[in-house]
C-alpha positions as CSV (number, residue, x, y, z in Angstrom):
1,X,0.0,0.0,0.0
2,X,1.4,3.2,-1.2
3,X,0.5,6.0,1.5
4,X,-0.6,10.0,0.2
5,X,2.7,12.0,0.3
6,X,3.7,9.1,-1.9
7,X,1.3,9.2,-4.1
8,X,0.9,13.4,-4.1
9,X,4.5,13.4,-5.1
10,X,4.0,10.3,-7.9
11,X,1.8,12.8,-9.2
12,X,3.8,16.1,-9.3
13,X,6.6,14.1,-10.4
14,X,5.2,15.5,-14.3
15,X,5.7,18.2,-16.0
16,X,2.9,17.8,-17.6
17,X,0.5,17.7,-14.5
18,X,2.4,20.6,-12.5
19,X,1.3,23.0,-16.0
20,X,-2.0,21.5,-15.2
21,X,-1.9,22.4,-11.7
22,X,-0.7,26.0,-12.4
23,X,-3.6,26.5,-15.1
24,X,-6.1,25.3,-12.0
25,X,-4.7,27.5,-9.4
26,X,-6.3,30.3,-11.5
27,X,-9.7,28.9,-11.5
28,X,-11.8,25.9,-12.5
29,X,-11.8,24.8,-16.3
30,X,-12.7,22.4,-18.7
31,X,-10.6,19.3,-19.9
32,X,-10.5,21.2,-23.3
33,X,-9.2,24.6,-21.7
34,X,-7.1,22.5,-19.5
35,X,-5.5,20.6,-23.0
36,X,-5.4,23.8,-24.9
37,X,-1.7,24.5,-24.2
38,X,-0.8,20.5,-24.7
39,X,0.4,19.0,-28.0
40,X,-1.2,15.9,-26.7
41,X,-4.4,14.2,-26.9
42,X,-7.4,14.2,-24.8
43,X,-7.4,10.8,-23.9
44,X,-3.6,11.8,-22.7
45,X,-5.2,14.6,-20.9
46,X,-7.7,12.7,-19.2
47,X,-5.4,10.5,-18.0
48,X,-3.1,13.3,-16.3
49,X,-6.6,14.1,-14.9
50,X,-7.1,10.9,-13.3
51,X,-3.5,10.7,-12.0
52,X,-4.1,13.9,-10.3
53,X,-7.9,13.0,-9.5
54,X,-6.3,9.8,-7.9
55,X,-4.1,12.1,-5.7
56,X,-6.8,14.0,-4.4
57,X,-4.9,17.0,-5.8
58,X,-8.3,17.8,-8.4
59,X,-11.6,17.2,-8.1
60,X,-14.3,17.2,-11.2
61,X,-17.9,17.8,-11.2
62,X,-20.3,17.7,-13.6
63,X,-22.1,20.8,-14.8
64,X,-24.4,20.1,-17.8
65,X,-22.3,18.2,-20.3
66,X,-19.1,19.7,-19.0
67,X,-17.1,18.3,-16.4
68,X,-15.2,21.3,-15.0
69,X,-12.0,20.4,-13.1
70,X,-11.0,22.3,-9.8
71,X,-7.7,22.8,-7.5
72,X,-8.1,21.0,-4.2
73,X,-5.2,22.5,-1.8
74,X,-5.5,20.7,0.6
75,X,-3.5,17.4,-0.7
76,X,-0.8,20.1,-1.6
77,X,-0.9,21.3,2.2
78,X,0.0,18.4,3.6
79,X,3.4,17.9,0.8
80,X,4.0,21.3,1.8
81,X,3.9,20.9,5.6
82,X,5.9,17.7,4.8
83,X,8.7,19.9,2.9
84,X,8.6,22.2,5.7
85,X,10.4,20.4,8.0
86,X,13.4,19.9,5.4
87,X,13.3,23.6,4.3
88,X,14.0,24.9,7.9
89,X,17.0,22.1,8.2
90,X,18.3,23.7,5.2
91,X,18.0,27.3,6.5
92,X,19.3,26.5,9.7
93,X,22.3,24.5,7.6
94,X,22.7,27.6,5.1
95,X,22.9,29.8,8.0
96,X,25.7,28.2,9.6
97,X,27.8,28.1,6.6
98,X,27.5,31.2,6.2
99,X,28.2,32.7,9.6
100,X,31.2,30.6,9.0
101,X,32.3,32.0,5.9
102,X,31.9,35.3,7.4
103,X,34.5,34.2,10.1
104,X,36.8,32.9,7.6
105,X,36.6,36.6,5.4
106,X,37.1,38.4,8.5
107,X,40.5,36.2,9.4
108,X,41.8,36.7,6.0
109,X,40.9,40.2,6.2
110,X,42.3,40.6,9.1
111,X,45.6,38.5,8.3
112,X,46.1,40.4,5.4
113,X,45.9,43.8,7.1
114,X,48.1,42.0,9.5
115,X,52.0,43.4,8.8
116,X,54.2,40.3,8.5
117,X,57.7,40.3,10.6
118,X,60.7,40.6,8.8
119,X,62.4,37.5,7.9
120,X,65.7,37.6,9.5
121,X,68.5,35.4,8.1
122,X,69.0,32.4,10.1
123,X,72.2,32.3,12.6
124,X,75.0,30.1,11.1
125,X,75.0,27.0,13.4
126,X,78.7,27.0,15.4
């Protein structure tokens, strides 16, 4: 058994359903406005439909003969507060590195503003 995040991520994994996701976010639409942009069928449309129907990341209705489709956030919510965790690791890494990298310019600032000693010929051993 495959659990949600698994399957929400399955289905971002295309390119072709994130484009469809970003057309949604805008509003509901039809399959045909929703394969407008494509240079792909509609039966290859329908099933990037059902992939993300599957997901939980679309729903569809039926109005009439049409059968709008509409973003559901809420499967996107839960991969976000998923990612969450990592993305504060990361900051919390990237801020580190650099607060050291700052303390490694401000020693090489600071050595090179540093005058060096004159090197004084070594003392001939007796």
């Amino acid at each position: 058994m495959t659990d949600q995040l698994s399957v929400t991520f399955q289905a971002l994994a295309d390119p072709t359903r994130r484009a469809i996701l970003a057309r949604l976010a805008d509003g509901a639409a039809s399959v045909n406005e929703l394969a407008e942009p494509f240079e792909i069928s509609l039966p290859a449309v329908s099933r990037h439909l059902k992939v993300l129907e599957s997901a939980g990341l679309i729903s569809r209705t039926r109005e009439a003969q049409l059968r709008p489709c509409k973003l559901e956030p809420e499967a996107l919510r839960h991969a976000f507060s998923w990612m969450e965790t990592y993305r504060r690791f990361w900051d919390d890494s990237f801020d580190r590195m650099a607060d050291y990298l700052a303390e490694l310019q401000a020693r090489t600032a600071q050595a090179a503003h540093t005058p060096n000693k004159p090197l004084r010929p070594k003392e001939p051993k007796a």
